[in-house]
Legacy VTK file of the C-alpha trace (Angstrom):
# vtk DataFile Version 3.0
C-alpha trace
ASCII
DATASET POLYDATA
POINTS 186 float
0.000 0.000 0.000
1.699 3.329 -1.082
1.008 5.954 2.368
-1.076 9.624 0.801
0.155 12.396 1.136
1.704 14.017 3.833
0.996 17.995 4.462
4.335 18.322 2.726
2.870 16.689 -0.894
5.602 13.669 -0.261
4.944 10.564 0.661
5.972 9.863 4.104
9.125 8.090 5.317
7.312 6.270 8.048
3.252 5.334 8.327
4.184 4.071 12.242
4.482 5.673 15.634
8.817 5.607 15.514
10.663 4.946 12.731
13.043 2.055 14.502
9.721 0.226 13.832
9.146 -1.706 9.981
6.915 0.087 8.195
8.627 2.579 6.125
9.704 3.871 3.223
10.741 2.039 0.812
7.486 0.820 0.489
6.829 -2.619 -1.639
4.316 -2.260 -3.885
3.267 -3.512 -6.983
3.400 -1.474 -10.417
-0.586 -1.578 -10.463
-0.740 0.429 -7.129
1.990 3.063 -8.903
-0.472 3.646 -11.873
-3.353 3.713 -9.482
-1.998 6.422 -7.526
0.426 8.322 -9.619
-0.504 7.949 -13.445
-3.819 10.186 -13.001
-3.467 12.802 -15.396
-2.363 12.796 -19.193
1.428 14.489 -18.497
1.837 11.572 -15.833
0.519 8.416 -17.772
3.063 9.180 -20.323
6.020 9.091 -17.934
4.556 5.891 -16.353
4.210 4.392 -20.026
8.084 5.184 -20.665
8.264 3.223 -17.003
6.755 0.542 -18.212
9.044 0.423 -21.869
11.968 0.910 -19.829
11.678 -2.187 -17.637
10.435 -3.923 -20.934
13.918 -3.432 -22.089
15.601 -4.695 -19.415
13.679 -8.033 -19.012
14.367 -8.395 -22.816
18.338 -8.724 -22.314
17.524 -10.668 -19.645
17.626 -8.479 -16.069
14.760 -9.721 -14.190
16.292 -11.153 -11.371
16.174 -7.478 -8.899
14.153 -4.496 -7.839
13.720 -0.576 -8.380
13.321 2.309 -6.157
11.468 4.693 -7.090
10.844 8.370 -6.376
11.439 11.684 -7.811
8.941 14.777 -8.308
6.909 11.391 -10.053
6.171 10.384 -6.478
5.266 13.980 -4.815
1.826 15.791 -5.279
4.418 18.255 -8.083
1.312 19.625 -9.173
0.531 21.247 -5.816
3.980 21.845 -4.237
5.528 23.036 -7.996
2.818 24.152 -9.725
3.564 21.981 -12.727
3.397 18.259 -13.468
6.474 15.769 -13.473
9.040 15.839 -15.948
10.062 12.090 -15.140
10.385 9.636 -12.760
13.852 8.636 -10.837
14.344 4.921 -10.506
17.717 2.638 -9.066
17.651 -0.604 -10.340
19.462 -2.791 -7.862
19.652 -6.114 -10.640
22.022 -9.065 -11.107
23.197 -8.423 -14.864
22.729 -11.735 -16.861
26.526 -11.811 -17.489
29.609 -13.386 -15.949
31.841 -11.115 -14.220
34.334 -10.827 -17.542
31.505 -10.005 -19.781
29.956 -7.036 -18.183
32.107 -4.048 -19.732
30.900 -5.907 -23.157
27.448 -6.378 -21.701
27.007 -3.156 -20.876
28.215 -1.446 -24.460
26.100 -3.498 -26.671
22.861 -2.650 -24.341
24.635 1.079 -23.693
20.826 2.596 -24.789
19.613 0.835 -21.090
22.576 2.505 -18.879
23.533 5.515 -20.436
21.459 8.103 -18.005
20.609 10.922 -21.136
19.381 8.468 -23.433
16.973 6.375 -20.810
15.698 9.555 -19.880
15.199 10.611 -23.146
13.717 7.801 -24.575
11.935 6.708 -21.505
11.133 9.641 -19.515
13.169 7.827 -16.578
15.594 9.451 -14.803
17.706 5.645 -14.264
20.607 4.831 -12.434
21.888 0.830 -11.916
23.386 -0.756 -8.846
24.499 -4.514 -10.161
23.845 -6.946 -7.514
26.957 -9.192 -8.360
29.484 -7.061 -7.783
31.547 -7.161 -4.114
28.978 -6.535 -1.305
30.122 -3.499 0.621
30.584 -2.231 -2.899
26.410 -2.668 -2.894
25.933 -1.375 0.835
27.790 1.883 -0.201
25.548 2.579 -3.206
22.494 1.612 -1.299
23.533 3.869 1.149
24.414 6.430 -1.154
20.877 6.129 -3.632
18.805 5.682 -0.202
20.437 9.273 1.322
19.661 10.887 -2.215
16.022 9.633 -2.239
15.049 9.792 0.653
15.291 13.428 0.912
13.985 16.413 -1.383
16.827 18.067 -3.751
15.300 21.561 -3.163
14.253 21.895 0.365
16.376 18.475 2.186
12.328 17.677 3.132
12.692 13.977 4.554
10.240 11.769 2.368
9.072 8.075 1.187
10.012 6.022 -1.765
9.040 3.228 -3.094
10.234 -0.231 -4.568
8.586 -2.320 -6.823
9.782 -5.996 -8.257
11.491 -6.231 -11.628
9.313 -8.835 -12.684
5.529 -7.888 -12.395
2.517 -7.411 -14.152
3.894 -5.176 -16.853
2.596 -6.402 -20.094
-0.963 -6.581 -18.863
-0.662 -3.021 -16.902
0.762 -1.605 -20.314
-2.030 -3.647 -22.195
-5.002 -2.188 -19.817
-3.351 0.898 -20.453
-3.160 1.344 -24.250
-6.507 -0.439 -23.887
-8.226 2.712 -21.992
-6.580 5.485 -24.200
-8.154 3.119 -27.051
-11.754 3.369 -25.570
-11.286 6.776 -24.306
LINES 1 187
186 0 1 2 3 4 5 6 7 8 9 10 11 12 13 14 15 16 17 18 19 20 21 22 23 24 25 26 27 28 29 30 31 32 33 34 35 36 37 38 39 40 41 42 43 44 45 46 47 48 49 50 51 52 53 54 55 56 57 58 59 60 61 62 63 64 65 66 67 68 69 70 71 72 73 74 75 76 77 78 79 80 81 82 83 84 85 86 87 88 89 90 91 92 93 94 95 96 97 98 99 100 101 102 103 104 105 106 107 108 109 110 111 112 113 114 115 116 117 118 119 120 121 122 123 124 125 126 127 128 129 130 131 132 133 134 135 136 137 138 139 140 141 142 143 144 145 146 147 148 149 150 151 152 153 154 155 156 157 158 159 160 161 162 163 164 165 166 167 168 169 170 171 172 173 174 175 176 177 178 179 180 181 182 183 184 185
């Protein structure tokens, strides 16, 4: 269940009494529950749609084995706090590549379209960054570490706030079907 709201426009980092408690951001939910709540106007749909592409993209070279967080403007009430609607959404896909260790760098350039940062968020409206699971562990716990700080907290105003993480495999064909379906009957 993705939290409303706070008086802020963010989703909050915590829906219990103390935050040394479970129940906090980043909140596990499923890619339905992200369209439900935050593809609800035209501006919005779209950048969930290039969502949606994006993570088609990556099953189809094989990641699917991971998660992403997710947050950015995308995930705050923009409209109200801003006065304008998203421009993207920012996602960290924590994945094991579907490489050996020796065949990443090569991995990586032939699929450069999925980790170069300008062209995902050009072609996909995503704002992506990638964390590869297989590499040495404190190597993961210090980009964790260093993606949680920088989400968890507004660029502009250092607001503390929620995030969210969703499953790399999901739902997405029908979502994106039921989608396309509605603009169809619309």
């Amino acid at each position: 269940m993705i939290p409303a709201f706070n008086a802020s426009g963010v989703i909050p980092p915590f829906v219990v009494e103390s935050p040394v408690h479970r129940g906090g951001s980043p909140y596990e939910v499923c890619l339905k529950d992200v369209a439900e709540v935050f593809a609800t106007t035209e501006a919005r749909l779209e950048i969930f749609k290039g969502l949606l592409r994006y993570r088609q993209e990556l099953r189809k070279v094989g990641i699917t084995s991971g998660f992403q967080l997710i947050d950015g403007s995308f995930t705050e009430n923009c409209e109200q706090i801003h006065g304008r609607s998203p421009n993207d959404i920012d996602i960290v896909t924590f994945a094991y590549l579907p490489v050996m260790q020796h065949e990443l760098k090569s991995f990586v350039d032939k699929h450069i379209e999925l980790f170069d940062q300008s062209t995902v968020k050009d072609k996909f409206k995503c704002d992506a960054y990638f964390v590869d699971l297989s590499k040495d562990a404190r190597l993961v716990v210090e980009d964790t570490m260093y993606w949680y700080g920088l989400f968890s907290h507004q660029r502009d105003t250092n607001l503390w706030k929620g995030m969210l993480r969703v499953p790399l495999l999901d739902e997405d064909e029908k979502l994106l079907d039921e989608l396309q379906s509605e603009v169809t009957n619309a």
